[in-house]
C-alpha positions as a printed Julia matrix, in Angstrom:
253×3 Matrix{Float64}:
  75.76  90.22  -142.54
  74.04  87.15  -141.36
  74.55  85.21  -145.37
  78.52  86.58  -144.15
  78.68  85.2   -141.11
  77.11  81.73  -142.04
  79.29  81.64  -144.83
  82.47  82.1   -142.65
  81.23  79.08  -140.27
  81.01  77.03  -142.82
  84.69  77.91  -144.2
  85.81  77.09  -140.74
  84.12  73.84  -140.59
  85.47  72.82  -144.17
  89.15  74.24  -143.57
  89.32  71.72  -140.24
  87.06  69.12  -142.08
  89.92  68.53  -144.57
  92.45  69.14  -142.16
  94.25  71.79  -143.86
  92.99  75.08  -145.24
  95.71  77.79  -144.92
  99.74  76.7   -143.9
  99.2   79.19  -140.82
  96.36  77.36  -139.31
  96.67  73.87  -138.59
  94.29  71.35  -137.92
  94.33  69.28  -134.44
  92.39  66.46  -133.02
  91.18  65.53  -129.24
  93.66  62.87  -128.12
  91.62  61.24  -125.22
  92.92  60.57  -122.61
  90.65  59.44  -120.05
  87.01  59.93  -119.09
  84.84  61.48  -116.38
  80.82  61.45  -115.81
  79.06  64.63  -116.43
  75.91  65.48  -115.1
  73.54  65.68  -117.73
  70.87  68.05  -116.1
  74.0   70.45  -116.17
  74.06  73.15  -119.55
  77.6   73.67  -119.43
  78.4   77.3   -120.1
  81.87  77.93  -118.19
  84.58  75.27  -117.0
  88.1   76.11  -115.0
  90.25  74.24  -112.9
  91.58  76.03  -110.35
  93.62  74.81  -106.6
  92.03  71.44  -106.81
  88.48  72.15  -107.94
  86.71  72.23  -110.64
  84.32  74.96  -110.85
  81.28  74.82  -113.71
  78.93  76.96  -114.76
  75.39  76.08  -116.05
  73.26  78.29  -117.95
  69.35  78.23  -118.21
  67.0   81.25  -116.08
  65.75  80.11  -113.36
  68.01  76.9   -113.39
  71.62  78.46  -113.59
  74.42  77.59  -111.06
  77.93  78.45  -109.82
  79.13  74.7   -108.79
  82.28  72.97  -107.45
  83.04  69.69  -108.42
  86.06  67.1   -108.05
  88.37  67.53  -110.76
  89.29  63.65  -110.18
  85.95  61.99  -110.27
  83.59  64.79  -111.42
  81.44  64.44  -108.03
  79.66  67.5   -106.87
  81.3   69.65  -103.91
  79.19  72.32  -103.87
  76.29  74.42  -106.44
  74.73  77.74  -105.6
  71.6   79.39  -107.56
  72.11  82.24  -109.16
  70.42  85.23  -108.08
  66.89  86.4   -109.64
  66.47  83.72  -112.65
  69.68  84.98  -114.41
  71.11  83.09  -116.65
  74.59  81.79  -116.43
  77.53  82.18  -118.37
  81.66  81.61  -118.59
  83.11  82.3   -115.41
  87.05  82.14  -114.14
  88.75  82.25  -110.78
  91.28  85.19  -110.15
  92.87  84.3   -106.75
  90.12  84.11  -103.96
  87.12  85.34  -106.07
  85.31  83.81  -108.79
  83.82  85.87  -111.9
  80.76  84.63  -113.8
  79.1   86.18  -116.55
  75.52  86.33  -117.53
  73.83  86.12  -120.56
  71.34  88.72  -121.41
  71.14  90.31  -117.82
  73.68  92.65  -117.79
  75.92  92.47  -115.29
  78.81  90.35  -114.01
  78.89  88.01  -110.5
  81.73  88.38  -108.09
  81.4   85.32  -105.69
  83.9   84.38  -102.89
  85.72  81.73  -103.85
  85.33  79.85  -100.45
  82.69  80.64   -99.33
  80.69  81.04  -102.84
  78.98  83.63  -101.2
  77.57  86.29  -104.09
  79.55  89.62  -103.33
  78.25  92.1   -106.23
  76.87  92.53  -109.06
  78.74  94.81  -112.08
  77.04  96.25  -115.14
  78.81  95.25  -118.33
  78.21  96.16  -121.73
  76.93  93.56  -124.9
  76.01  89.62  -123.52
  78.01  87.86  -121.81
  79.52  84.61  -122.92
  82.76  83.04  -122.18
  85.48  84.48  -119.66
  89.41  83.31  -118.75
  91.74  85.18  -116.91
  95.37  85.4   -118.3
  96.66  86.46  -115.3
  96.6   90.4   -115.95
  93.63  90.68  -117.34
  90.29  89.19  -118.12
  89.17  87.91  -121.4
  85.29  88.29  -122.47
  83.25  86.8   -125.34
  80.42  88.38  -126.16
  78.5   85.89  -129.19
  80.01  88.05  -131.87
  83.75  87.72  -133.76
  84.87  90.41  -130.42
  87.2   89.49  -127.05
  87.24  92.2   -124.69
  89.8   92.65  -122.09
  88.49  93.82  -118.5
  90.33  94.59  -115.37
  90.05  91.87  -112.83
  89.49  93.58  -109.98
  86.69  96.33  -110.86
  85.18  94.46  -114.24
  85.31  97.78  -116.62
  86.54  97.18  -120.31
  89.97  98.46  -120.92
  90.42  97.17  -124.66
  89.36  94.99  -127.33
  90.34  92.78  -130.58
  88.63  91.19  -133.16
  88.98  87.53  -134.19
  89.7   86.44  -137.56
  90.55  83.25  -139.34
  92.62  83.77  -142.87
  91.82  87.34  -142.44
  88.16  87.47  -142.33
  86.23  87.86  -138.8
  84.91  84.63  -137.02
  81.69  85.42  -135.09
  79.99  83.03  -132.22
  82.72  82.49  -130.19
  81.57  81.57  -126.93
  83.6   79.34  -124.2
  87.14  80.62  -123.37
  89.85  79.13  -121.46
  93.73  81.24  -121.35
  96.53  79.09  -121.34
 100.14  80.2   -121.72
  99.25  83.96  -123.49
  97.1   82.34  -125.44
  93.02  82.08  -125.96
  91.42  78.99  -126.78
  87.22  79.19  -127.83
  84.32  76.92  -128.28
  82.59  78.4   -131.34
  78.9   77.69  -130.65
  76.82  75.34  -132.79
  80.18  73.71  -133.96
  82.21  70.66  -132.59
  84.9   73.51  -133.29
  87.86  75.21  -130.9
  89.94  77.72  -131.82
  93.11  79.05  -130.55
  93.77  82.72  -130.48
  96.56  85.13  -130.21
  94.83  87.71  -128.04
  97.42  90.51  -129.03
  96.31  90.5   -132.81
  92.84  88.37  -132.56
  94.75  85.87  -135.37
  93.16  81.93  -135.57
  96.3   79.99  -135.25
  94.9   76.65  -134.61
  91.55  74.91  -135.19
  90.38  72.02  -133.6
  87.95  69.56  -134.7
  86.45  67.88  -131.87
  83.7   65.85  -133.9
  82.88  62.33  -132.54
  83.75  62.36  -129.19
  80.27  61.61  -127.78
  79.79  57.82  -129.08
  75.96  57.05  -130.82
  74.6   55.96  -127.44
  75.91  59.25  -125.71
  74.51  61.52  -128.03
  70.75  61.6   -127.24
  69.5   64.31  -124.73
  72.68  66.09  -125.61
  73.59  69.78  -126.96
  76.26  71.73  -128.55
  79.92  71.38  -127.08
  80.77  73.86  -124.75
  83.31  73.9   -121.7
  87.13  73.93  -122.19
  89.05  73.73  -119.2
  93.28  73.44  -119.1
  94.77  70.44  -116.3
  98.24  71.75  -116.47
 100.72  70.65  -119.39
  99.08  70.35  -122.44
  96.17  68.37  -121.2
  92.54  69.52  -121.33
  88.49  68.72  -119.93
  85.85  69.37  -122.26
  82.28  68.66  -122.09
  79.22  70.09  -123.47
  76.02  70.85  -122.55
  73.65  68.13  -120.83
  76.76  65.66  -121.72
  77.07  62.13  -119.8
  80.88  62.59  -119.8
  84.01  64.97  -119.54
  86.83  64.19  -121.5
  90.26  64.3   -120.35
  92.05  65.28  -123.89
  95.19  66.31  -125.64
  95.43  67.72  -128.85
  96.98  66.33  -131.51
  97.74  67.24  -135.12
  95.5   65.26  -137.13
């Protein structure tokens, strides 16, 4: 299963390498648009914008936050600790409360979105890893080639798909962001997105975001990770311990 898996990532990596692959999944590139700093002590596990804020979620137990920062210049509103070393995950707003996953520890946060003021803890099942809302429901990676749907108001599981690309599964996706019925993912240890059609699980885009940390950026710096929709078809994404937050579109390449 693991040789599988591996041998799928690298598929993936080739397909948007070439830029082609398969006539249903085409290839796109990160227009950019603009930049914003990033604070690098940050490991960037979640990112939404949402009423004028731009809430982030950093990973790491005994470091992990829930923080609030200026969608315009990336300055720091607000950060709160997370509660007994957990470690953070994807989290997304759903009107005046805030979800964020954890890792390994086995439940889900429910903060107030105002106040970000911890209001329970929920078990959930598998890790947690990346979470958008698409306005009915939520939408929860778990590490493996799996989205499951939960209810937004009480957290329990009410469905599931699997992800595939040219009809075989794609494991490791992690960051998620829902943006008009659709699901686009970070897939972890790649400079890769994908965008999913959560009714069938189906890769209908890939997008190979390679190169957009310049050689004196990269040191210090891990794996992409945080994908958050401005409105339109504009985009943030950053990564962990990254300088910078690019303001993107995506292109066909």
């Amino acid at each position: 299963m693991i040789v599988r898996r591996a041998l799928l990532l690298v598929a993936l990596l080739a397909m948007a390498a070439c830029g082609a692959g398969s006539p249903g999944v085409p290839t796109l590139r990160p227009q950019v648009l603009g930049e914003l700093p990033h604070d690098t002590s940050a490991f960037t596990e979640g990112l939404e914008v949402a009423g004028g804020s731009l809430y982030e979620s950093t990973g790491l137990a005994g470091r992990s936050q829930l923080r609030e920062l200026d969608p315009a210049t990336g300055a720091l509103r607000r950060a709160v600790p997370l509660p007994a070393d957990y470690f953070g995950e994807g989290l997304t707003v759903v009107g005046d409360r805030i979800w964020q996953l954890t890792w390994r520890d086995g439940v889900a946060l429910e903060w107030d979105r105002a106040s970000l003021q911890l209001l329970r803890q929920v078990p959930i099942s598998g890790e947690g890893w990346g979470l958008c809302s698409d306005g009915a429901r939520l939408v929860r990676s778990d590490g493996t080639d799996l989205l499951r749907f939960q209810d937004p108001t009480t957290f329990a599981e009410t469905g599931s798909v699997r992800v595939t690309v040219d009809g075989e599964p794609l494991p490791q996706i992690n960051e998620l962001e829902c943006v008009a019925g659709q699901v686009w993912a970070n897939v972890w240890q790649t400079d890769r997105i994908v965008r999913i059609d959560p009714a069938t699980g189906v890769v209908t885009a890939v997008v190979d975001a390679s190169g957009l940390l310049s050689a004196a950026q990269r040191p210090g710096t891990d794996v992409l990770n945080g994908i958050a929709s401005l409105g339109g078809d504009e985009f943030m994404l950053t990564g962990k311990f990254w300088p910078v937050m690019f303001r993107v579109r995506f292109t066909a390449s």
